[in-house]
CHARMM-style PDB file with segment names, atoms N, HN, CA, C and O in Angstrom:
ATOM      1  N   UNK     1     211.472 -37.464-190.562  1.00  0.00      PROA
ATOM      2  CA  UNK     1     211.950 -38.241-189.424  1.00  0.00      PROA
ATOM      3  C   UNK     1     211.370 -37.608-188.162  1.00  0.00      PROA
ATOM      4  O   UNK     1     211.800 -36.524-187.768  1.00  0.00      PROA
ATOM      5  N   UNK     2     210.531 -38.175-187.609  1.00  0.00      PROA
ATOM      6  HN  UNK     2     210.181 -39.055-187.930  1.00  0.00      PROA
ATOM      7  CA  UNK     2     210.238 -38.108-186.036  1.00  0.00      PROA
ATOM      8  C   UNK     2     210.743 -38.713-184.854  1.00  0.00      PROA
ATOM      9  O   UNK     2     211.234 -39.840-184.786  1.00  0.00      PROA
ATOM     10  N   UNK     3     210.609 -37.972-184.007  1.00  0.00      PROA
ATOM     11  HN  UNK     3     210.210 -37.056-184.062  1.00  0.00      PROA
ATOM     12  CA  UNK     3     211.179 -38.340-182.511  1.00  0.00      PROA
ATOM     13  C   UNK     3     211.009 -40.112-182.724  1.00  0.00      PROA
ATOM     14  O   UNK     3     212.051 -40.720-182.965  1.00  0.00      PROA
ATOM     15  N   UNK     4     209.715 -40.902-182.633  1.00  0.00      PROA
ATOM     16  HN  UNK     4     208.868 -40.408-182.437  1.00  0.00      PROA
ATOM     17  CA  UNK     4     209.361 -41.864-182.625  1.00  0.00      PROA
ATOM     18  C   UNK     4     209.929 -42.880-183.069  1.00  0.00      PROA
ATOM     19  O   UNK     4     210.190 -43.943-182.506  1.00  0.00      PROA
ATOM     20  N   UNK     5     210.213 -42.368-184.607  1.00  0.00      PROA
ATOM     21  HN  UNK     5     210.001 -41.504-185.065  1.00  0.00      PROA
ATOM     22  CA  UNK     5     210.822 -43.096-185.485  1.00  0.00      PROA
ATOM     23  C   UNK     5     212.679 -43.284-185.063  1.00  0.00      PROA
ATOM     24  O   UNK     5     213.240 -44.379-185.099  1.00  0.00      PROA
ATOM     25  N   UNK     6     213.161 -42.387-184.805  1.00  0.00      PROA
ATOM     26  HN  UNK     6     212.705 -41.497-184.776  1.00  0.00      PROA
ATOM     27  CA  UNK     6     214.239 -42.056-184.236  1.00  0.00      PROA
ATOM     28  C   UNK     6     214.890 -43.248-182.881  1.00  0.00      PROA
ATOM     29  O   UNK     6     215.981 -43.794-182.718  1.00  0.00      PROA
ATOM     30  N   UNK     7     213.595 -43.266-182.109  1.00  0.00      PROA
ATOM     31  HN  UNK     7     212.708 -42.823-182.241  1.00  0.00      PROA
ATOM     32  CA  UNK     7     213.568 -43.998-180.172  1.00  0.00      PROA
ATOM     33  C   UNK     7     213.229 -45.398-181.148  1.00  0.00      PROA
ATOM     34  O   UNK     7     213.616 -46.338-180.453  1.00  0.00      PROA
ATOM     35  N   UNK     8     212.904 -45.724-181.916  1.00  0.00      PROA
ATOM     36  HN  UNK     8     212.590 -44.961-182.480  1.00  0.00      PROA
ATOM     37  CA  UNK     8     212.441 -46.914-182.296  1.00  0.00      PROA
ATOM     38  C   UNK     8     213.991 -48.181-182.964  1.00  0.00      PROA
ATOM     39  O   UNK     8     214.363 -49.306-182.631  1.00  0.00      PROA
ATOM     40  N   UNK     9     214.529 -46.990-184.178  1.00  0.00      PROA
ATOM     41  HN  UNK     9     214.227 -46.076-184.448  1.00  0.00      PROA
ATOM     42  CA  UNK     9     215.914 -46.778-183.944  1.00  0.00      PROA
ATOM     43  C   UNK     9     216.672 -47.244-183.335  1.00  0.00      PROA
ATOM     44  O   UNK     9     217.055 -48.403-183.495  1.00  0.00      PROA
ATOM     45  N   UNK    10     217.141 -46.361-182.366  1.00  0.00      PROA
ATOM     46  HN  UNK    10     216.830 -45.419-182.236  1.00  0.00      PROA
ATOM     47  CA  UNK    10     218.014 -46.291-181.218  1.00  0.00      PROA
ATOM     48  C   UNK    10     217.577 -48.368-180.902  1.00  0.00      PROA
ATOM     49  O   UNK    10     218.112 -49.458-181.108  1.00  0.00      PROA
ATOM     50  N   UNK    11     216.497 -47.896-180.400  1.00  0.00      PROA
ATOM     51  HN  UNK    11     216.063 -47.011-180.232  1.00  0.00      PROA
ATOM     52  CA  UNK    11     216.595 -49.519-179.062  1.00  0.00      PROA
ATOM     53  C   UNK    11     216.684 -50.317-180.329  1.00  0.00      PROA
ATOM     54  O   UNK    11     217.428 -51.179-179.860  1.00  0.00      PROA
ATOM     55  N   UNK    12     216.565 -50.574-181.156  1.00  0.00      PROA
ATOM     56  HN  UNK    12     215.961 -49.875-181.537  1.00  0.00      PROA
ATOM     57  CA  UNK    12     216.583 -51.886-182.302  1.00  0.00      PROA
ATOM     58  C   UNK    12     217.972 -51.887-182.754  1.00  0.00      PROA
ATOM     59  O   UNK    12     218.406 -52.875-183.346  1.00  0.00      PROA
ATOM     60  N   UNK    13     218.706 -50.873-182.528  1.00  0.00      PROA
ATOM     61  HN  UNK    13     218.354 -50.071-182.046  1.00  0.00      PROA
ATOM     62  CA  UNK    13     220.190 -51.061-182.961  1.00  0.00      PROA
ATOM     63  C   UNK    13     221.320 -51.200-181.463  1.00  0.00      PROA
ATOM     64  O   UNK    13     222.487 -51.578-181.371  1.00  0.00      PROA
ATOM     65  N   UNK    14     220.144 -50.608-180.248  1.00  0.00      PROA
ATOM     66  HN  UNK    14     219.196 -50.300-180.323  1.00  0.00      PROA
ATOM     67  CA  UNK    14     220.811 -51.254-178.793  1.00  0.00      PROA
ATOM     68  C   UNK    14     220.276 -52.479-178.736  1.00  0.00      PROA
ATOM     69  O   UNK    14     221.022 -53.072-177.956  1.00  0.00      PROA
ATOM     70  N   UNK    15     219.229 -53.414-179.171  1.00  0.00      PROA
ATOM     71  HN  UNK    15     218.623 -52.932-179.804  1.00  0.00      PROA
ATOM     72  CA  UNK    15     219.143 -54.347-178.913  1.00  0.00      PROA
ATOM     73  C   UNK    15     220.042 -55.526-179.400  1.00  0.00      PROA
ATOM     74  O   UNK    15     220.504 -56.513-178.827  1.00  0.00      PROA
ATOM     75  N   UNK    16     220.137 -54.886-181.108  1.00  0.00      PROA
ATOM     76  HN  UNK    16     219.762 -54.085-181.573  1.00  0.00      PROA
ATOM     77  CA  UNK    16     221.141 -56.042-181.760  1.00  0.00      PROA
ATOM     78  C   UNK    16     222.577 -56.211-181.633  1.00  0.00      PROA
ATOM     79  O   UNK    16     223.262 -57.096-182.145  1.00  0.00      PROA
ATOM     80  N   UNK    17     223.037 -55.026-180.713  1.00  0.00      PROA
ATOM     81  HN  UNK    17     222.481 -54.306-180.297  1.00  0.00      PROA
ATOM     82  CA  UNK    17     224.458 -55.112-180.297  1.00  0.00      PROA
ATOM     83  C   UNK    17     224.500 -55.267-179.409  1.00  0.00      PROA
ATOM     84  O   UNK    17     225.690 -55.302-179.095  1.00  0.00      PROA
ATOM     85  N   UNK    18     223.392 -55.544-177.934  1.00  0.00      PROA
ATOM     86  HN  UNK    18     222.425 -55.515-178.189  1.00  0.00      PROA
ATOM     87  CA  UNK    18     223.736 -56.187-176.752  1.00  0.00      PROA
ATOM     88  C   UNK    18     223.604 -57.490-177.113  1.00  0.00      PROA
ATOM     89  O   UNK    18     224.398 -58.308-176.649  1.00  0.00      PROA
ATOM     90  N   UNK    19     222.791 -57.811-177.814  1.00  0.00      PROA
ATOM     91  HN  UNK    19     222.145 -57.146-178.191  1.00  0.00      PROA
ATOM     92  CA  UNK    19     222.976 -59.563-178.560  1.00  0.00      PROA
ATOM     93  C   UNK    19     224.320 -60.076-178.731  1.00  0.00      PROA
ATOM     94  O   UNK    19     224.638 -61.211-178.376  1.00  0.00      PROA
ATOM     95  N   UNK    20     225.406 -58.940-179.477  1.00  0.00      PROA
ATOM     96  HN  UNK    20     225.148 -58.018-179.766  1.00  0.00      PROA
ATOM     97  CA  UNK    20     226.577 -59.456-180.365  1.00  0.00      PROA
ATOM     98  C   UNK    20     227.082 -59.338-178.840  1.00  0.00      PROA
ATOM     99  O   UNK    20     227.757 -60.318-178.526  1.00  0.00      PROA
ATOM    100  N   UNK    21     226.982 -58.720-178.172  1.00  0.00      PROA
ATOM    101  HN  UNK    21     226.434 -57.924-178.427  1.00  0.00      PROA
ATOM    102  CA  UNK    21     227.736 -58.317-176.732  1.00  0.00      PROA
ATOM    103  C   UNK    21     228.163 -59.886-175.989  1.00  0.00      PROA
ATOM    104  O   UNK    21     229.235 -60.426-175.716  1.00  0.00      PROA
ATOM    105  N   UNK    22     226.532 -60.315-175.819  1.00  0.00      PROA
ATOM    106  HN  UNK    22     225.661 -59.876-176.041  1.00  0.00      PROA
ATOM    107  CA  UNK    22     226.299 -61.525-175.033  1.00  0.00      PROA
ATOM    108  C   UNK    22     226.834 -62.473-175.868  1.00  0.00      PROA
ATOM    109  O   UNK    22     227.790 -63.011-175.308  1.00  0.00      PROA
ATOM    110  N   UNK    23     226.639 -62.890-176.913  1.00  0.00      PROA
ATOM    111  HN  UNK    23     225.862 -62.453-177.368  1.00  0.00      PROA
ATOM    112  CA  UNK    23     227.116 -64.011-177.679  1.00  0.00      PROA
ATOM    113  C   UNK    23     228.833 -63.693-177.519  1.00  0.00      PROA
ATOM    114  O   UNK    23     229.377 -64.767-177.263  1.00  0.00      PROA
ATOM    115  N   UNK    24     229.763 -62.658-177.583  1.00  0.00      PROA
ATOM    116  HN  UNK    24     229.321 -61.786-177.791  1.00  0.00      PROA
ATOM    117  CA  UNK    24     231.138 -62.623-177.641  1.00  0.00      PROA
ATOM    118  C   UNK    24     231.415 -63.084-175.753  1.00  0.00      PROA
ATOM    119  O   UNK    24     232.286 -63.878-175.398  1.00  0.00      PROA
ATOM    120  N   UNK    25     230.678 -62.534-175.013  1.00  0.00      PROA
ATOM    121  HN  UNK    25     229.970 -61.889-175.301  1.00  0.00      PROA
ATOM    122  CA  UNK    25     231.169 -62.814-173.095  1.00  0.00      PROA
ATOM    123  C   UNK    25     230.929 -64.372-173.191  1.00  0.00      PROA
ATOM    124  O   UNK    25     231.753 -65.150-172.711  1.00  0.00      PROA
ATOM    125  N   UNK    26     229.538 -64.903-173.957  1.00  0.00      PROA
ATOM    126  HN  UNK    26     228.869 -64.271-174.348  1.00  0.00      PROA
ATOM    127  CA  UNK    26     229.306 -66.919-174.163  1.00  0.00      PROA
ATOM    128  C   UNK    26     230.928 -67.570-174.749  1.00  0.00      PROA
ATOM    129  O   UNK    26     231.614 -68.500-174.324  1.00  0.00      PROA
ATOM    130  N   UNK    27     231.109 -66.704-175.777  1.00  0.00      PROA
ATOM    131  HN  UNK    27     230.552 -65.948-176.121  1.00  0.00      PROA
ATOM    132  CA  UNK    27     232.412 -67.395-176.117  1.00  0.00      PROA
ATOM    133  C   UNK    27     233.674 -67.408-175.574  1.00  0.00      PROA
ATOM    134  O   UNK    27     234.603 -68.091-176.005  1.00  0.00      PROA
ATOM    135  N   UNK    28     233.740 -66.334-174.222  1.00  0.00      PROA
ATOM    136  HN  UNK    28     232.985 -65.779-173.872  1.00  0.00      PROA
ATOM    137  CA  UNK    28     234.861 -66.096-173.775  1.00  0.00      PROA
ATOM    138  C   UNK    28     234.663 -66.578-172.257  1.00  0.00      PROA
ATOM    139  O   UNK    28     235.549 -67.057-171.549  1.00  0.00      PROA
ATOM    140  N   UNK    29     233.580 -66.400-171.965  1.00  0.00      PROA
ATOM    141  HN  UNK    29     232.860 -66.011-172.540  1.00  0.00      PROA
ATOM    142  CA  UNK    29     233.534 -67.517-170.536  1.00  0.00      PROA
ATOM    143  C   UNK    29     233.217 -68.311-170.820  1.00  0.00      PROA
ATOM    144  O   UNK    29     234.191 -69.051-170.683  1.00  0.00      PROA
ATOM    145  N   UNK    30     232.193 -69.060-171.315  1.00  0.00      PROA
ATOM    146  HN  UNK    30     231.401 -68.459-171.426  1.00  0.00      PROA
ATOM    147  CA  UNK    30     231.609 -69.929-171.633  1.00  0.00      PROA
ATOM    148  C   UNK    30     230.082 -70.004-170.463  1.00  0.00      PROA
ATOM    149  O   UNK    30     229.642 -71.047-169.980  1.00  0.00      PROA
ATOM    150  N   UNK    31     229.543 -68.676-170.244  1.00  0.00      PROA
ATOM    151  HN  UNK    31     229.901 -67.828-170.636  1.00  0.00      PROA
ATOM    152  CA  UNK    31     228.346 -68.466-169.485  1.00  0.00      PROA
ATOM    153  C   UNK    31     227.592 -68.575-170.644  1.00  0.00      PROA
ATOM    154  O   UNK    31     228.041 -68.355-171.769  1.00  0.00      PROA
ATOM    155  N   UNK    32     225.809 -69.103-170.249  1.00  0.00      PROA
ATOM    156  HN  UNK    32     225.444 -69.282-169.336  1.00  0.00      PROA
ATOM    157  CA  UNK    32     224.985 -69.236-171.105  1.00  0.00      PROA
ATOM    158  C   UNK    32     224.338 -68.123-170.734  1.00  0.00      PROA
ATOM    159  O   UNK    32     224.510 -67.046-171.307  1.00  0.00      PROA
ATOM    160  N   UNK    33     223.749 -68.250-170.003  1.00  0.00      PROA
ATOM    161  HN  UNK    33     223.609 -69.124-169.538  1.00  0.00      PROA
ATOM    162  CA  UNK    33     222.661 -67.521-169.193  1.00  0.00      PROA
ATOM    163  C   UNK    33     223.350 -65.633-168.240  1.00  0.00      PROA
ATOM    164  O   UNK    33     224.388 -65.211-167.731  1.00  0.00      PROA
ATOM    165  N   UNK    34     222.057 -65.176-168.497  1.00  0.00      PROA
ATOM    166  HN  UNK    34     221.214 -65.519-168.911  1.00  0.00      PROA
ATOM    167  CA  UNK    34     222.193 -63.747-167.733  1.00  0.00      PROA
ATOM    168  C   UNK    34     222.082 -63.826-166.672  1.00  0.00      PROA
ATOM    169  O   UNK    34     222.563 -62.880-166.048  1.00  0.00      PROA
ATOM    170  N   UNK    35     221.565 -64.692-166.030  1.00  0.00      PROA
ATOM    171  HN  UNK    35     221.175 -65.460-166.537  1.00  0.00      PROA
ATOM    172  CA  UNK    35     221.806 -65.441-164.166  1.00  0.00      PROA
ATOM    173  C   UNK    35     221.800 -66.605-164.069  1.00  0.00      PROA
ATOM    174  O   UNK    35     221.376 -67.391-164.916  1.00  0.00      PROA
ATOM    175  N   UNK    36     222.452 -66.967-162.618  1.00  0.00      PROA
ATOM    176  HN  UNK    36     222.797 -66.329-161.930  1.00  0.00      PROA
ATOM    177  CA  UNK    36     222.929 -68.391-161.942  1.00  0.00      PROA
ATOM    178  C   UNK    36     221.576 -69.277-162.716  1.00  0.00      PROA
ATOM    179  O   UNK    36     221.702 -70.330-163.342  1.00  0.00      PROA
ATOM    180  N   UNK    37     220.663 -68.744-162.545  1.00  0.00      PROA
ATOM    181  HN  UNK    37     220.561 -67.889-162.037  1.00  0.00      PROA
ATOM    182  CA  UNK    37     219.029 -69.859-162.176  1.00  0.00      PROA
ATOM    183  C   UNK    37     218.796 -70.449-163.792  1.00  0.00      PROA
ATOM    184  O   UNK    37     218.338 -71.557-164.068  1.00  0.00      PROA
ATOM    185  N   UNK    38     219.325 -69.191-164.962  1.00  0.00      PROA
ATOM    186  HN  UNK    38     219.697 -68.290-164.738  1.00  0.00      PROA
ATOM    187  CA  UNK    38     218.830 -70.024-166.116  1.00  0.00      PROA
ATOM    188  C   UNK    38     220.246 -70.373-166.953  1.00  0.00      PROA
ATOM    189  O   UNK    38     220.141 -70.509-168.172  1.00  0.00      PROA
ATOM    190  N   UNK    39     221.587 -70.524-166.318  1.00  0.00      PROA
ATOM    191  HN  UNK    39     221.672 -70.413-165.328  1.00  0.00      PROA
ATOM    192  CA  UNK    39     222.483 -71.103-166.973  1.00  0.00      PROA
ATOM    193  C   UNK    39     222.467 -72.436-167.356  1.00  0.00      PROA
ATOM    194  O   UNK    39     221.975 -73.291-166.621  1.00  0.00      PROA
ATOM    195  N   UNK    40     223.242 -72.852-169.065  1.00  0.00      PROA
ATOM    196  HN  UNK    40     223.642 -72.157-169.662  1.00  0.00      PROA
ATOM    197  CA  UNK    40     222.990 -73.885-169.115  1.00  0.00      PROA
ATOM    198  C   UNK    40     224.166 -74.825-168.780  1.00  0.00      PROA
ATOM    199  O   UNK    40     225.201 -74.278-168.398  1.00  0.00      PROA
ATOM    200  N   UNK    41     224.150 -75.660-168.838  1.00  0.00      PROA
ATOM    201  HN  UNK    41     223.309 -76.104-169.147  1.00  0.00      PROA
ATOM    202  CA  UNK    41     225.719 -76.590-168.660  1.00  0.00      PROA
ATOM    203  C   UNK    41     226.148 -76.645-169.818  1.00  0.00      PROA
ATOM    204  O   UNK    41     225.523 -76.739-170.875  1.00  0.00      PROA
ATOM    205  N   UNK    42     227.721 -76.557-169.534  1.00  0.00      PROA
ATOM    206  HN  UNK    42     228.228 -76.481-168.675  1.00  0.00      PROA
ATOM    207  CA  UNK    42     228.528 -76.167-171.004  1.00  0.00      PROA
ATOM    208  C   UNK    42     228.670 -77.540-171.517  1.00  0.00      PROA
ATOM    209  O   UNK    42     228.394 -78.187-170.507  1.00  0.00      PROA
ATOM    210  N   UNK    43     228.858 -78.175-172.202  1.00  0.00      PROA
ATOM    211  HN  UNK    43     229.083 -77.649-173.023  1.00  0.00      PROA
ATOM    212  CA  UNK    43     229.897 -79.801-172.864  1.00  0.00      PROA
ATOM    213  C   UNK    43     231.271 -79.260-173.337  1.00  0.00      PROA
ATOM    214  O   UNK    43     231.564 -78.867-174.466  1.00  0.00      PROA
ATOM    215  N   UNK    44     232.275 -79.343-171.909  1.00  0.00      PROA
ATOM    216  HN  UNK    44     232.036 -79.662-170.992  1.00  0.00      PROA
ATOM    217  CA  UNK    44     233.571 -78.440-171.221  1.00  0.00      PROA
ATOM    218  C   UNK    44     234.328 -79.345-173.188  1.00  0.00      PROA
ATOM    219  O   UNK    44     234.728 -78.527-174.017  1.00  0.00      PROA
ATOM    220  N   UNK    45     234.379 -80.743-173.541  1.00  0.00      PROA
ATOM    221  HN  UNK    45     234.054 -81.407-172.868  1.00  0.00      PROA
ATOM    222  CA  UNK    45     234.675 -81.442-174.717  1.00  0.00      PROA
ATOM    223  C   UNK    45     234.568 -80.461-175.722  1.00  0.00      PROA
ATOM    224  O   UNK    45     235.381 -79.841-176.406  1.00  0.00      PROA
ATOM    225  N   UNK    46     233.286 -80.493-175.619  1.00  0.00      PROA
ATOM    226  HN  UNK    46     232.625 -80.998-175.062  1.00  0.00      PROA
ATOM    227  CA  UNK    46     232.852 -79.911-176.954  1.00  0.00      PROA
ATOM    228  C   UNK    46     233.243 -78.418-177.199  1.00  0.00      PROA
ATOM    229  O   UNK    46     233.520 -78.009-178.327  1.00  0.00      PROA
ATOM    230  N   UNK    47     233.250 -77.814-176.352  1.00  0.00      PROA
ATOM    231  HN  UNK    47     233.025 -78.146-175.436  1.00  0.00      PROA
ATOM    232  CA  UNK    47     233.801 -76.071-176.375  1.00  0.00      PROA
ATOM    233  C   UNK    47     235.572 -76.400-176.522  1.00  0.00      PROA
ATOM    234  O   UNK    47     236.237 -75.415-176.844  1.00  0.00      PROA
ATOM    235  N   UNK    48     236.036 -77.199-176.389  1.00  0.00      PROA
ATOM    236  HN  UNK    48     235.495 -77.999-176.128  1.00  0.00      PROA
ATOM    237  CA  UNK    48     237.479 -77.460-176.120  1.00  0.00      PROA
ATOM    238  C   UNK    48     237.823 -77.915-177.598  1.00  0.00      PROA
ATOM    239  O   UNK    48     238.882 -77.518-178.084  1.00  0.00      PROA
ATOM    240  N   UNK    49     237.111 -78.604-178.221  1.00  0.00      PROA
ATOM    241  HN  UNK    49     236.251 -78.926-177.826  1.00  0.00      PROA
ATOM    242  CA  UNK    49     237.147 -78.764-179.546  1.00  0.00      PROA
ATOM    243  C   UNK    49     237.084 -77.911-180.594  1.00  0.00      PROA
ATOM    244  O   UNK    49     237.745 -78.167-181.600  1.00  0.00      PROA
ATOM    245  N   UNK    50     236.159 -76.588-180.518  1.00  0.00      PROA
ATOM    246  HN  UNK    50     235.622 -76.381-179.701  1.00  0.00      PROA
ATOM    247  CA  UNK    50     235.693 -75.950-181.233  1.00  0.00      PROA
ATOM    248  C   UNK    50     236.328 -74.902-181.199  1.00  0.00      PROA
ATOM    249  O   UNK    50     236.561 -74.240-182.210  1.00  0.00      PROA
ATOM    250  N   UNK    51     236.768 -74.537-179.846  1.00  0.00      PROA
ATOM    251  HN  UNK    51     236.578 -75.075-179.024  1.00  0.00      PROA
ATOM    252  CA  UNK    51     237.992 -73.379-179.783  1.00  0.00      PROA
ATOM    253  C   UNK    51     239.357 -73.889-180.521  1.00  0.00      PROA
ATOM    254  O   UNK    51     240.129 -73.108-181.076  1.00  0.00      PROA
ATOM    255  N   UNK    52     239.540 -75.194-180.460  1.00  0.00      PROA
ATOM    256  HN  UNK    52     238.913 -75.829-180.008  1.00  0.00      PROA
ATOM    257  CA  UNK    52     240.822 -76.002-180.975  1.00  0.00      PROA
ATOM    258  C   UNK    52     240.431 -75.514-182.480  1.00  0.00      PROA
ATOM    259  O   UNK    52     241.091 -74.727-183.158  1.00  0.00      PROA
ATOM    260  N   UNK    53     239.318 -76.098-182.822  1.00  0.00      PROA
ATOM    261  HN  UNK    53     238.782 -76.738-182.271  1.00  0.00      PROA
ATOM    262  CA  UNK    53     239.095 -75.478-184.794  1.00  0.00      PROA
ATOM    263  C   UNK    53     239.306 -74.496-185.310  1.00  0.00      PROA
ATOM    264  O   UNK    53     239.702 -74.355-186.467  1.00  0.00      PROA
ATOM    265  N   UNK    54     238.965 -73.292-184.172  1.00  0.00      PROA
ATOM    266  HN  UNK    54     238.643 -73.407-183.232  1.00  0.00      PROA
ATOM    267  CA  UNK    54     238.374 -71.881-184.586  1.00  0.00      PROA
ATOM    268  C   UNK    54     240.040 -71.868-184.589  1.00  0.00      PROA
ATOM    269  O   UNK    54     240.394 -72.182-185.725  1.00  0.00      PROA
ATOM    270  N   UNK    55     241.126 -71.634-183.783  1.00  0.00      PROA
ATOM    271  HN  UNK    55     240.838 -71.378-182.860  1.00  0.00      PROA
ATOM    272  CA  UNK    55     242.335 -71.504-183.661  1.00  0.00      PROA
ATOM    273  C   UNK    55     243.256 -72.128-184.814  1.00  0.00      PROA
ATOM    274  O   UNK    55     244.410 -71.920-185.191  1.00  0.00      PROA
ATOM    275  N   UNK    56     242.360 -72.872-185.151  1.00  0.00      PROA
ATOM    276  HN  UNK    56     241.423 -73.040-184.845  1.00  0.00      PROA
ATOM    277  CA  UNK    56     243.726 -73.785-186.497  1.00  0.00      PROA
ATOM    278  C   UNK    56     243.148 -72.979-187.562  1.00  0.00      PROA
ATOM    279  O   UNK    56     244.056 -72.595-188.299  1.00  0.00      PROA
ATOM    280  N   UNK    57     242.301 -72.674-187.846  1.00  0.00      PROA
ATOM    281  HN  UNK    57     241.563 -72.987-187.247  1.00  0.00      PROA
ATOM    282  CA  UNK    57     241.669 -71.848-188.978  1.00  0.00      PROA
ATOM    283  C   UNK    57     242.566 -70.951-188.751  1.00  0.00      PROA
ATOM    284  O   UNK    57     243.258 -70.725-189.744  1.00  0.00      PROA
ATOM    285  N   UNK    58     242.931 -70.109-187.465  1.00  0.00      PROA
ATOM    286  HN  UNK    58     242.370 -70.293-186.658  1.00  0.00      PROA
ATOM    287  CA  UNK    58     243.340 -69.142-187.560  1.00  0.00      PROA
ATOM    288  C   UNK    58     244.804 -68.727-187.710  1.00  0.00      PROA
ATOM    289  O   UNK    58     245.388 -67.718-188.105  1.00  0.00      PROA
ATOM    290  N   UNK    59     245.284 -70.375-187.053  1.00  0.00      PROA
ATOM    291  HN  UNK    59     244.809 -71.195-186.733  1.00  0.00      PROA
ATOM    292  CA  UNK    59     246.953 -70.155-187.742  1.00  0.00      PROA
ATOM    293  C   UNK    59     247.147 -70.605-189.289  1.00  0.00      PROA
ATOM    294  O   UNK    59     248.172 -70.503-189.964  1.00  0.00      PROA
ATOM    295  N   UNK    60     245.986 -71.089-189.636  1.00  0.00      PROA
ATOM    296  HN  UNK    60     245.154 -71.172-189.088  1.00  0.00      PROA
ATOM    297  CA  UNK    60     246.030 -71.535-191.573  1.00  0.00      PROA
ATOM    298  C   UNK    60     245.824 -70.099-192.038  1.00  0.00      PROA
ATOM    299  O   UNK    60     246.810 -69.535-192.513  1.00  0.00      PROA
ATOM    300  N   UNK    61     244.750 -69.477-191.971  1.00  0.00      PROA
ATOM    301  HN  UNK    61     243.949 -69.935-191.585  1.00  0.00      PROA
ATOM    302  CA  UNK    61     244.878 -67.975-192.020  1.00  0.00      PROA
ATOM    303  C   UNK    61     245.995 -67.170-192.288  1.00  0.00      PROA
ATOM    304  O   UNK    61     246.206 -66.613-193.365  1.00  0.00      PROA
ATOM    305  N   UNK    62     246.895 -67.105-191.030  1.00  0.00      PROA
ATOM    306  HN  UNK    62     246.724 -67.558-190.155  1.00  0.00      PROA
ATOM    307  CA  UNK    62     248.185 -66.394-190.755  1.00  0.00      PROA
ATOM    308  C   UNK    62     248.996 -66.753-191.884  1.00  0.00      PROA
ATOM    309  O   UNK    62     249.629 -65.925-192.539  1.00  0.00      PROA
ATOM    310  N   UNK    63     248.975 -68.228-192.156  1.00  0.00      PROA
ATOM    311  HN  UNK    63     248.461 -68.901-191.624  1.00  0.00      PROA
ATOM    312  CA  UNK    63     250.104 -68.264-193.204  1.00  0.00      PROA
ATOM    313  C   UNK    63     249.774 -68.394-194.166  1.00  0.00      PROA
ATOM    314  O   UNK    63     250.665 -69.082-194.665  1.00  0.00      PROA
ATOM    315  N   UNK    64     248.774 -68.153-195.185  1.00  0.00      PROA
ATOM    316  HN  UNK    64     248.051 -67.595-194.780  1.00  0.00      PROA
ATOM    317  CA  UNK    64     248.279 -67.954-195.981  1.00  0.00      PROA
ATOM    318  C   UNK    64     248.262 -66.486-196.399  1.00  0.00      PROA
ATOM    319  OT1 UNK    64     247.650 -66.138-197.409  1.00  0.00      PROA
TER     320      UNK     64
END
């Protein structure tokens, strides 16, 4: 194992958890974008729906 191999590492396992980072802040604000200029517009319906699903799954879950 070398330094190289090591730094190569590191950023490929910081890269794939600032990914999981951004995708969990998308689901909790509902921001697309890392600035104003490349956000996308949400479909306010469609996120309102899908949080409604994810939530019934999750009280079927509970009582199960």
């Amino acid at each position: 194992m070398n330094l190289f191999a090591i730094m190569v590492h590191v950023l490929g396992e910081s890269t794939r958890h600032a990914g999981h980072a951004d995708i969990l802040r998308e689901g909790l604000d509902g921001r697309t974008g890392s600035r104003a200029e490349y956000e996308e517009q949400i479909d306010e319906e469609a996120r309102a729906a899908y949080c409604a699903k994810i939530e019934q799954a999750a009280r079927t879950a509970r009582t199960n």
